[in-house]
Backbone as CSV, one residue per row, in Angstrom:
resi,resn,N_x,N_y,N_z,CA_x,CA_y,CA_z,C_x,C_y,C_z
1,UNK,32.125,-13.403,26.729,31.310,-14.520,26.269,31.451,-15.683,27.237
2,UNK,30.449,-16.500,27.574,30.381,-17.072,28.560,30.289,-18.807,27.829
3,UNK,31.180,-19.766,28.081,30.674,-21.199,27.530,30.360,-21.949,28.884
4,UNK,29.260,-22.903,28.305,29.302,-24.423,29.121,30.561,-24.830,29.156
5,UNK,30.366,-25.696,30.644,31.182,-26.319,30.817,31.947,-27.178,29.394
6,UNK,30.963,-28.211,28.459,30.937,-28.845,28.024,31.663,-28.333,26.509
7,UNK,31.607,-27.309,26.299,32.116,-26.527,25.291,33.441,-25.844,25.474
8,UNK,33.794,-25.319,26.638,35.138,-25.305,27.193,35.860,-26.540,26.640
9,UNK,35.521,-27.910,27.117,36.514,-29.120,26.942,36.423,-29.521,25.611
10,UNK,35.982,-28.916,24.690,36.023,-29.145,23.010,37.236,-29.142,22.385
11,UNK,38.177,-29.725,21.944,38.574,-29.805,20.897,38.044,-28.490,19.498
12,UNK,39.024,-27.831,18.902,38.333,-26.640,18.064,38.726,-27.465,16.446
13,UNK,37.630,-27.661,15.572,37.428,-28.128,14.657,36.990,-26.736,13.628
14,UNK,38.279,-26.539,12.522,38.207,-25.168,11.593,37.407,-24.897,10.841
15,UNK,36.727,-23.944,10.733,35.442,-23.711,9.858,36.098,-24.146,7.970
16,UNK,35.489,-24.426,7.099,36.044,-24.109,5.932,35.485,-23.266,5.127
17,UNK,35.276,-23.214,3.823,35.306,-21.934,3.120,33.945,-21.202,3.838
18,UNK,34.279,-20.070,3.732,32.703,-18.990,4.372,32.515,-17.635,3.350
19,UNK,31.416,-18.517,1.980,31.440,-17.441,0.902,30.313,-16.426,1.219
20,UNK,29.823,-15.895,2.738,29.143,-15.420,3.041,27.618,-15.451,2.483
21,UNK,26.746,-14.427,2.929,25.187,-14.485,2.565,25.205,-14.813,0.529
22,UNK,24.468,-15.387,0.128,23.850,-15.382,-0.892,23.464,-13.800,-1.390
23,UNK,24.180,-13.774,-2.756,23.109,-11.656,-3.347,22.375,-12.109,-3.382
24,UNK,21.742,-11.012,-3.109,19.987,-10.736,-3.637,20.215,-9.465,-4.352
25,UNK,19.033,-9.152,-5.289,19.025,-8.621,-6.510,18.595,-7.136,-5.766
26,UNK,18.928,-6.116,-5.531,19.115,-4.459,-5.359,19.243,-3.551,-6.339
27,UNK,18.274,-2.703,-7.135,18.201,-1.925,-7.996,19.007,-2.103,-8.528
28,UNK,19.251,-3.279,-9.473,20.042,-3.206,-10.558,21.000,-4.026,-10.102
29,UNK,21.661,-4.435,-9.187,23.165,-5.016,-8.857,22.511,-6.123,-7.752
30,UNK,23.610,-6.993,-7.558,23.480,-8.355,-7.168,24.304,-7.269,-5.454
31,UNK,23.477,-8.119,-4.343,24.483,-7.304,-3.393,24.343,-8.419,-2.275
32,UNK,25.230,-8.616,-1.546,25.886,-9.383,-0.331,25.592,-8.237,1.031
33,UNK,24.126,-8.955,1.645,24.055,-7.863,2.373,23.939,-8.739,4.003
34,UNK,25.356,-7.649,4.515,25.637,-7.611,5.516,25.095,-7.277,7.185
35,UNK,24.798,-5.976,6.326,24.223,-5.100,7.652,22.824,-4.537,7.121
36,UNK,22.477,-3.453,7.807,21.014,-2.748,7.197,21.458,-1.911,6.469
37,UNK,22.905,-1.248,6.588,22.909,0.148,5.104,22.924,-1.270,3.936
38,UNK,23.329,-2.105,3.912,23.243,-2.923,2.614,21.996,-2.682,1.959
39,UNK,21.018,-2.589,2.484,20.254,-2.768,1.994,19.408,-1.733,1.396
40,UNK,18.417,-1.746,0.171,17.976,-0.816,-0.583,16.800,-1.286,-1.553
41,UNK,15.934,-0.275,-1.924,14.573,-0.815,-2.580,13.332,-0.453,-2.430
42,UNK,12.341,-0.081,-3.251,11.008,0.063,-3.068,10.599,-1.369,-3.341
43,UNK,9.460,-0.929,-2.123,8.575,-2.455,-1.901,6.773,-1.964,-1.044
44,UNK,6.069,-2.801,-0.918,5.039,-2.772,-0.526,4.698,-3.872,0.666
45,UNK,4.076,-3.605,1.546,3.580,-4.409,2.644,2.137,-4.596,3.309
46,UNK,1.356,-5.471,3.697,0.494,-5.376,3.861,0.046,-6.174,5.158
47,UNK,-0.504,-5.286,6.126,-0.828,-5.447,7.469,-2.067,-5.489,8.194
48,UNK,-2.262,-6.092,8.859,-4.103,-5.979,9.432,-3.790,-6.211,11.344
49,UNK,-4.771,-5.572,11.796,-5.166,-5.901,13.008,-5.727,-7.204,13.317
50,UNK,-5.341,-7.233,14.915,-5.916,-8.777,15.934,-7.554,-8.729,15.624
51,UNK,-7.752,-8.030,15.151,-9.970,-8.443,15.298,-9.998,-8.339,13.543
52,UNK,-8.579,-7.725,13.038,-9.057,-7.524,11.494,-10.148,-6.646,10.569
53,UNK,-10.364,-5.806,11.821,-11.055,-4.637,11.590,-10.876,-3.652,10.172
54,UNK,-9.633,-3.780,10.139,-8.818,-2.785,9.485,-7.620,-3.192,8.826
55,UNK,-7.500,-2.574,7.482,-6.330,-3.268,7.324,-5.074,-2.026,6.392
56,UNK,-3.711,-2.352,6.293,-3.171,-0.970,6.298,-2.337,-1.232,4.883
57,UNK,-1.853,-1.065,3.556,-0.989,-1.216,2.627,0.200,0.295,3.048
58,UNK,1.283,-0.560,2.773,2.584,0.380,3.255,3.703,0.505,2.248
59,UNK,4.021,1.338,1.403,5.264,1.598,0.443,6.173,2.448,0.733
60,UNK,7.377,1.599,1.194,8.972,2.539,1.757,9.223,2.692,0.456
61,UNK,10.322,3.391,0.088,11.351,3.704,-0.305,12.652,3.629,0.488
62,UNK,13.588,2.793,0.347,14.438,2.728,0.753,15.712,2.561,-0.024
63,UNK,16.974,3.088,0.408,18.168,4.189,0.454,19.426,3.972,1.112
64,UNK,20.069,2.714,1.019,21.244,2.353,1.836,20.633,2.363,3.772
65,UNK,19.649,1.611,3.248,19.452,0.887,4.821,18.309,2.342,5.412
66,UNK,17.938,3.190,4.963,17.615,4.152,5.973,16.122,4.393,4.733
67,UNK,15.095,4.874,5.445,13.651,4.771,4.642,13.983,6.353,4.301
68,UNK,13.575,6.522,2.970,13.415,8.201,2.917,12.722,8.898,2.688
69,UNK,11.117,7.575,2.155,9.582,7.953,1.701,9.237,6.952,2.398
70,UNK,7.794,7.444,2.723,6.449,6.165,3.236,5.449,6.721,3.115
71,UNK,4.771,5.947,2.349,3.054,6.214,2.133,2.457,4.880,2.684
72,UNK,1.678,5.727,3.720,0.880,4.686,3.875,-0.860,4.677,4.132
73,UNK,-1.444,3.469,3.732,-2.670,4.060,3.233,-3.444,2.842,4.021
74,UNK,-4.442,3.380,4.721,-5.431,2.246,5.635,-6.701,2.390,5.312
75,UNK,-7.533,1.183,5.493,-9.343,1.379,5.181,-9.989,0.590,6.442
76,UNK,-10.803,0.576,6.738,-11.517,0.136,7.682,-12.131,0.378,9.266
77,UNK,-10.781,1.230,9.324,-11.171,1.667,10.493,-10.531,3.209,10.899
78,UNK,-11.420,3.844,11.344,-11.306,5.429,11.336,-10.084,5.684,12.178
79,UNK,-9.746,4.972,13.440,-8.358,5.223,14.415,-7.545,5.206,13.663
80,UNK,-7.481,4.437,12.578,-5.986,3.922,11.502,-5.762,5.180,11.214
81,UNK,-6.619,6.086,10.186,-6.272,7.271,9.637,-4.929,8.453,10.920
82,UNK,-5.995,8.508,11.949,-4.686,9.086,13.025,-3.256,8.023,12.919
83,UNK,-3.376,7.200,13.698,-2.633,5.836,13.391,-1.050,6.070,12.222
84,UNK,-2.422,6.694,10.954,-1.231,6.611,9.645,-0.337,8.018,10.011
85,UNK,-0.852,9.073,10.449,-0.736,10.246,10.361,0.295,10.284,10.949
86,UNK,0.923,9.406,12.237,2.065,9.494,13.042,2.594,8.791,12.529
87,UNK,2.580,7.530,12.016,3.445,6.593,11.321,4.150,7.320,10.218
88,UNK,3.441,8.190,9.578,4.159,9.424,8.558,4.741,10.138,8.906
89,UNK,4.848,10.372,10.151,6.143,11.566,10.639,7.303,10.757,11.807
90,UNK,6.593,9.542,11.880,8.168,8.107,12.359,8.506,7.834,11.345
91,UNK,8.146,7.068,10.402,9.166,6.461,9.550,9.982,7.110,8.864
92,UNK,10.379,8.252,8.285,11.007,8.776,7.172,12.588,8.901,8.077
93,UNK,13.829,8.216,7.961,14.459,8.546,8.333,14.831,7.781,9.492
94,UNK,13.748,6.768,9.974,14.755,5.456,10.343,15.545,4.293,9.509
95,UNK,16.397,3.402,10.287,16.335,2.328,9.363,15.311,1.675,9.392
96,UNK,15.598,0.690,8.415,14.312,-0.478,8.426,14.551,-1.192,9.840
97,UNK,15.401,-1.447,9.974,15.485,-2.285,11.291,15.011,-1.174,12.605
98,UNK,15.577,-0.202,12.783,14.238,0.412,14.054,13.347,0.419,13.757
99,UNK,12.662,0.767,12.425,11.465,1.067,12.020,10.454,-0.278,12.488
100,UNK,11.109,-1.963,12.146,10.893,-2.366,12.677,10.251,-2.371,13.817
101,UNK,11.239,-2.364,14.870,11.060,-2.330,15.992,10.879,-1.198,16.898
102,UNK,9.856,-0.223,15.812,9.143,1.196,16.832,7.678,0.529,17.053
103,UNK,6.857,0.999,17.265,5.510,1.350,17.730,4.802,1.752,16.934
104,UNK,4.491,1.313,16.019,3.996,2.251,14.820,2.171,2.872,15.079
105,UNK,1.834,2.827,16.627,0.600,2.950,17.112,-0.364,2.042,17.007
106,UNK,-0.416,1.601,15.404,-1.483,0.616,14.953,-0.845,-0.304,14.415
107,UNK,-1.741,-1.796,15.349,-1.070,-3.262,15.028,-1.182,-3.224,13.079
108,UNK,-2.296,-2.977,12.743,-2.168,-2.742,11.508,-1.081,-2.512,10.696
109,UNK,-0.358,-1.087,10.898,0.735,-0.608,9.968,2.056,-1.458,10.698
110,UNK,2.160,-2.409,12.273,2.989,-2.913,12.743,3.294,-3.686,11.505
111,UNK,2.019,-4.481,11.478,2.173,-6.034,10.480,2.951,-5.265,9.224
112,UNK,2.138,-4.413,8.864,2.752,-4.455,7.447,4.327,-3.959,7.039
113,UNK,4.585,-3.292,8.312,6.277,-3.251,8.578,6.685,-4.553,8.554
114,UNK,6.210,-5.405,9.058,7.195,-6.585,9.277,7.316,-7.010,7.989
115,UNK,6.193,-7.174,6.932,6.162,-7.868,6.016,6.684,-7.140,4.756
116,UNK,6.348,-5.614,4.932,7.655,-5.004,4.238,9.081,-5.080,4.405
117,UNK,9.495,-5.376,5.143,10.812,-5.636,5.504,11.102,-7.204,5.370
118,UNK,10.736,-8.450,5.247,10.800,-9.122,5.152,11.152,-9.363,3.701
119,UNK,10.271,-8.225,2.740,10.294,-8.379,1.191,11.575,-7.428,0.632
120,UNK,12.087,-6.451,0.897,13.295,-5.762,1.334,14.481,-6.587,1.914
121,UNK,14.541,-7.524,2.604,16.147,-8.300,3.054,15.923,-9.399,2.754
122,UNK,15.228,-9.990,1.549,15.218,-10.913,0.978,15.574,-10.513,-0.981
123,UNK,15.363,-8.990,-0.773,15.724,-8.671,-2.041,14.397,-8.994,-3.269
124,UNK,13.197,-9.090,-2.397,11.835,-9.504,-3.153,11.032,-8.047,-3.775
125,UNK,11.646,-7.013,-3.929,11.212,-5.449,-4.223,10.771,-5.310,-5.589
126,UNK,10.311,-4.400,-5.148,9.632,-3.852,-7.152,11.028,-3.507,-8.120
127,UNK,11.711,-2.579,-7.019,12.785,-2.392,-7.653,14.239,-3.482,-8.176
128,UNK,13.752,-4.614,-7.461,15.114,-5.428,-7.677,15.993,-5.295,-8.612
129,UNK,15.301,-5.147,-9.827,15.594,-5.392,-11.124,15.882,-3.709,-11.741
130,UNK,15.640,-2.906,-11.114,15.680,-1.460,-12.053,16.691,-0.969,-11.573
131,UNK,18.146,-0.422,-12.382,18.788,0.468,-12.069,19.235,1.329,-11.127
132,UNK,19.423,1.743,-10.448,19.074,2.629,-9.477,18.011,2.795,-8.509
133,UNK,16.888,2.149,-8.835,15.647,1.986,-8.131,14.676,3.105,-8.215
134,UNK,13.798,3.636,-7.602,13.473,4.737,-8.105,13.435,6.010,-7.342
135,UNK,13.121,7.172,-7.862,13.214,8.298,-6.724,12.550,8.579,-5.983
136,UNK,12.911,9.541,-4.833,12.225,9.959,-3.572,10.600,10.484,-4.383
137,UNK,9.692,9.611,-3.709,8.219,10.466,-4.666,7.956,9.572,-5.395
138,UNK,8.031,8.745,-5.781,7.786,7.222,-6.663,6.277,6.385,-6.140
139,UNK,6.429,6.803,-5.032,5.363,5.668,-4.042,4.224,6.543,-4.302
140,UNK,3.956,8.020,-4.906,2.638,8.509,-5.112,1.989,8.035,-6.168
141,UNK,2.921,7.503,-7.102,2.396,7.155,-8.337,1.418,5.822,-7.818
142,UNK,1.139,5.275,-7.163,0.247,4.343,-7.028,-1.246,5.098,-6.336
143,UNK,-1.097,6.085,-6.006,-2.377,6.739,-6.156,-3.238,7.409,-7.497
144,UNK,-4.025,7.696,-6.831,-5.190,8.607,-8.118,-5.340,10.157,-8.086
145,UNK,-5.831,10.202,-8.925,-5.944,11.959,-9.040,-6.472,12.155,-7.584
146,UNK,-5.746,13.580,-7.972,-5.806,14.308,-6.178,-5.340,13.585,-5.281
147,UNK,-4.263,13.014,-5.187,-3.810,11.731,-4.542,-4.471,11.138,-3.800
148,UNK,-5.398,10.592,-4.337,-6.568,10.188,-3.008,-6.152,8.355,-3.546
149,UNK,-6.485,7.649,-2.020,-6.128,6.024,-2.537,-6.878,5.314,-3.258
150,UNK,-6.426,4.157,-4.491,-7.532,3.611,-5.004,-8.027,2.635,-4.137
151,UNK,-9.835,2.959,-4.118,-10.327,2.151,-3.484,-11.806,1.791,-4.180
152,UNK,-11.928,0.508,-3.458,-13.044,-0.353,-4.135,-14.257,-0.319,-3.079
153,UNK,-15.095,-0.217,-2.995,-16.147,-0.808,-2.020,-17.466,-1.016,-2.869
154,UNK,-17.582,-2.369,-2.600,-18.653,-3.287,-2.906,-19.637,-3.723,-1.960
155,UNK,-20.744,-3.999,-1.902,-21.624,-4.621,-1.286,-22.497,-5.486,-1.637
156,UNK,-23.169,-6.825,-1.181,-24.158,-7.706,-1.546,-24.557,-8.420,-0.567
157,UNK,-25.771,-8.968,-1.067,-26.335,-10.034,-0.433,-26.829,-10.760,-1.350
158,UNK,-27.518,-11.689,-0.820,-28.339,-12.637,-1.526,-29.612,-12.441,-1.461
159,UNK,-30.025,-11.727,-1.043,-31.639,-11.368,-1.495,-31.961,-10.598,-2.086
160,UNK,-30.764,-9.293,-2.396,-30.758,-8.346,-3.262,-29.431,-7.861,-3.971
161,UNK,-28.690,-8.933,-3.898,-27.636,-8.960,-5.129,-26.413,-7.809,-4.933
162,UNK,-26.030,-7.440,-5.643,-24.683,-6.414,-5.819,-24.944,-4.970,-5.864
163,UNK,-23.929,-4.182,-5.066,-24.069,-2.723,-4.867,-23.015,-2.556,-5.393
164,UNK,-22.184,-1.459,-6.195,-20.682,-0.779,-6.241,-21.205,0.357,-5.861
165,UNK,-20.631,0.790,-4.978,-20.565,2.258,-4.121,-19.432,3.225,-4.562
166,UNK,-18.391,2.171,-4.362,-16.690,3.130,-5.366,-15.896,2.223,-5.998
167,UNK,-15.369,2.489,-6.997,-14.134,2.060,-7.699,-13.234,2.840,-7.490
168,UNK,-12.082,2.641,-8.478,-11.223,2.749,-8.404,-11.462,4.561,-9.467
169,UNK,-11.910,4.263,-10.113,-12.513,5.063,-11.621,-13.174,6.705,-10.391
170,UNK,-13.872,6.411,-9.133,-14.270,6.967,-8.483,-15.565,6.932,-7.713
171,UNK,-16.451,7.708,-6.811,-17.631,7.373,-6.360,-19.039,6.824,-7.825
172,UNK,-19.529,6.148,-7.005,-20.689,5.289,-7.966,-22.014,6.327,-7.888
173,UNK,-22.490,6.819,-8.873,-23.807,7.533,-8.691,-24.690,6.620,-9.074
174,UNK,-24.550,6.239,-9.837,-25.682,5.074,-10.343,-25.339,4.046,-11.010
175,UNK,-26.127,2.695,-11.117,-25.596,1.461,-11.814,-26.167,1.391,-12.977
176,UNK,-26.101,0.593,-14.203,-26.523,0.149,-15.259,-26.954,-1.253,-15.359
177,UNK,-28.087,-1.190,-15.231,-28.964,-3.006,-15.517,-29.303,-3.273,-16.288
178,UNK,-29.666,-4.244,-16.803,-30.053,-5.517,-18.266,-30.432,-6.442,-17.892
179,UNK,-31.324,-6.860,-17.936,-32.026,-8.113,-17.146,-31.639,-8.283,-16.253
180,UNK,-31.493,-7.048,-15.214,-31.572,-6.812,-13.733,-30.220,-7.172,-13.667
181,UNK,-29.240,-7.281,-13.929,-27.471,-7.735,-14.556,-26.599,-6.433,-14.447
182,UNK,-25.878,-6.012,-13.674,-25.200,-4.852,-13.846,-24.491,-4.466,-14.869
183,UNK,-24.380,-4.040,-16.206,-23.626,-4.003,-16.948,-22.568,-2.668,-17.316
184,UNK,-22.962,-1.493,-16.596,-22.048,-0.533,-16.050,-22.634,-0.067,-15.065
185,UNK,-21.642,1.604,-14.936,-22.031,2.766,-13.861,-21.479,3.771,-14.418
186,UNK,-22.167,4.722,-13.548,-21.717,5.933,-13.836,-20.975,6.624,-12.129
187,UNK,-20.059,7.596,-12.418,-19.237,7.728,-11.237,-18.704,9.357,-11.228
188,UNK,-18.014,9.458,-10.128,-17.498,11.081,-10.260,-16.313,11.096,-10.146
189,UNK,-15.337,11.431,-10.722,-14.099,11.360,-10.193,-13.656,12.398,-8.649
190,UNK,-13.945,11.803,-7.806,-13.638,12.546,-6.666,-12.353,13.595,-6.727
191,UNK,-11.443,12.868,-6.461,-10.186,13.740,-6.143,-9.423,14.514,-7.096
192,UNK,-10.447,14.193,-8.609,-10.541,15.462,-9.638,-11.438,16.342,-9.582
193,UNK,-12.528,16.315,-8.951,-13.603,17.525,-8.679,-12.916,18.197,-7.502
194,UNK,-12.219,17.512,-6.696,-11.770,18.405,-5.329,-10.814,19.155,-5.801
195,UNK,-9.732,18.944,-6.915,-8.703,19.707,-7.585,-9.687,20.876,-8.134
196,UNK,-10.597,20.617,-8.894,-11.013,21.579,-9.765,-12.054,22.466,-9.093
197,UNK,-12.184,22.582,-7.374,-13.064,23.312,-6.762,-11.834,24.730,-5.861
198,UNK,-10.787,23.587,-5.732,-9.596,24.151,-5.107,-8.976,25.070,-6.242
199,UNK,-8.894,24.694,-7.041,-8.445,26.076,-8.391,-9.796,26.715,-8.169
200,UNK,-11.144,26.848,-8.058,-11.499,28.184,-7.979,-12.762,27.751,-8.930
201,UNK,-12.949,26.594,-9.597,-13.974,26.332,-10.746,-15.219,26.412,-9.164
202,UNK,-16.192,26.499,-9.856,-17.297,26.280,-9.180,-17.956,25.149,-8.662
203,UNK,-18.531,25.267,-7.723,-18.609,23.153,-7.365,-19.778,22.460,-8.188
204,UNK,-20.442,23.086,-8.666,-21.921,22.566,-9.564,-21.253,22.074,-10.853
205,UNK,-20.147,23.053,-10.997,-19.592,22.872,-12.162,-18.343,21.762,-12.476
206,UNK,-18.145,22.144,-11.182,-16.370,21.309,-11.058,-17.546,19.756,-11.170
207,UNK,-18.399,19.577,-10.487,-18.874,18.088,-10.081,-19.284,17.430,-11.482
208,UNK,-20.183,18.189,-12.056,-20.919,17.951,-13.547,-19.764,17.534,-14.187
209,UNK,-18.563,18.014,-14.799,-17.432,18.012,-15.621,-16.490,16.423,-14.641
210,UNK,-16.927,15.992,-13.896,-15.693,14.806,-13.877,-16.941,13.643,-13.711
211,UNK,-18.208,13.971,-14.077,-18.948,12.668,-14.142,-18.714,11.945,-15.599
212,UNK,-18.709,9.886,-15.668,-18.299,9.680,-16.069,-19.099,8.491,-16.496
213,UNK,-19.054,7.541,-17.352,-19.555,6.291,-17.112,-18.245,5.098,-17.364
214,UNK,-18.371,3.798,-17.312,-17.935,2.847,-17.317,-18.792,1.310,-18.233
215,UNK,-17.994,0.694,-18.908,-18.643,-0.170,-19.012,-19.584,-0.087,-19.887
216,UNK,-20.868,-0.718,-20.015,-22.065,-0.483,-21.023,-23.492,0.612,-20.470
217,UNK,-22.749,1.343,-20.133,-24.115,1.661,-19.004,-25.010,2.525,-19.906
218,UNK,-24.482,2.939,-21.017,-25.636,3.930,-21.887,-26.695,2.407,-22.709
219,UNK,-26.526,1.499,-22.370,-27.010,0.266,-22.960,-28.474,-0.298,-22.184
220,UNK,-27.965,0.297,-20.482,-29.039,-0.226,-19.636,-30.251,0.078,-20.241
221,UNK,-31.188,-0.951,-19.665,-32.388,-0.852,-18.950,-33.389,-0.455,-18.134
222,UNK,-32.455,0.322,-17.021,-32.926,1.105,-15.934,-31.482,0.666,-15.154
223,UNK,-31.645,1.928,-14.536,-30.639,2.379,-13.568,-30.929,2.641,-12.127
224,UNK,-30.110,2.478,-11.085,-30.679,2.691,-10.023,-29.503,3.109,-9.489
225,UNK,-29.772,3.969,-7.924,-29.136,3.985,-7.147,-28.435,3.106,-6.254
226,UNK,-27.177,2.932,-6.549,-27.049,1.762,-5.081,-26.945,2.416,-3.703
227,UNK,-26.930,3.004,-3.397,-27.595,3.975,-1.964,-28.935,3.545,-1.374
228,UNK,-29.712,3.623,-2.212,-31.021,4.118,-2.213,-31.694,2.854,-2.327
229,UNK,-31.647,2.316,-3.310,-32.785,1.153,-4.478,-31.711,-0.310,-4.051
């Protein structure tokens, strides 16, 4: 270790009490964290690219400092999907702190490392508060049937008002109007028709059986396509 001059000719003045870091709250227990195995927790992060093209949501699981699940799920831009695909076979099995500081390909899933980890060594996790935290496989439960991600896409303008294309519920076949007012839809459950084509049901059939409505839509007025109309 190297001092200034000026620090050499110091006089040494004794530290006093040093009750180390502040706990933060870790599945269940208050913990004083030192290093990166200290640390532990499911959490979520959320990351976007320099043009903002795209943006990426990220859920570790983490395990005495070392990740042992990651799902991660991007929309906007088609590179991300590759992007995620390698980020799924880096992360499992670093710490958070390399994980950090790898390459995760896309500035996207970069950001949302940082900001997952930020919520993780501050002890800000879903799990803070639960017991044990939860198990390896926990982070699927925030998906939908057929594990496909929930997603929303909307569209509008002002000269012709509101589209829903997908919810969360699944793809939009048609809307429900009332004085031109959307008051439901009707939808398919995607990634339950893809289950029920993959067992062997038939696809005319599998598709018919997960259509659905929402909302007031047997109430409309006329219905339209938002595709189309």
């Amino acid at each position: 270790m190297n001092y200034s001059h000026e620090v050499e000719n110091m006089c040494v003045v004794k530290k006093g009490p040093n009750h180390g870091p502040a706990p933060i709250p870790e599945e269940g227990k208050w913990v004083k964290a030192y290093q990166i195995s200290d640390i532990s927790g499911l959490s979520h992060g959320i990351g976007w690219c320099a043009p903002q093209q795209g943006g990426c949501k990220l859920t570790l699981n983490v395990k005495d400092g070392i990740i042992e699940e990651a799902l991660i799920e991007t929309i906007g831009c088609s590179g991300m999907t590759h992007s995620a695909a390698m980020a799924g076979e880096i992360l499992p099995g670093k710490t958070i702190l390399e994980a950090l500081n790898t390459d995760l390909v896309c500035d996207a899933i970069n950001v949302a490392m940082r900001e997952i980890f930020k919520q993780l060594v501050y002890g800000r996790t879903q799990t803070a508060f639960s017991e044990g935290g939860l198990p390896i496989g926990a982070a699927l439960e925030d998906l939908g049937k057929g594990l496909r991600s929930q997603v929303g896409t909307i569209f509008g303008t002002k000269a012709k008002g509101v589209r829903y294309l997908e919810m969360a519920e699944g793809y939009i076949l048609s809307v429900g109007l009332k004085d031109d007012q959307p008051i439901g839809y009707k939808f398919v459950r995607v990634g339950k028709m893809l289950e029920d084509i993959r067992n062997g049901i038939d696809p005319k059939q599998a598709y018919e059986q997960n259509i659905s409505t929402y909302g007031r839509y047997d109430e409309a007025e006329k219905y339209i396509d938002p595709r189309n109309q």
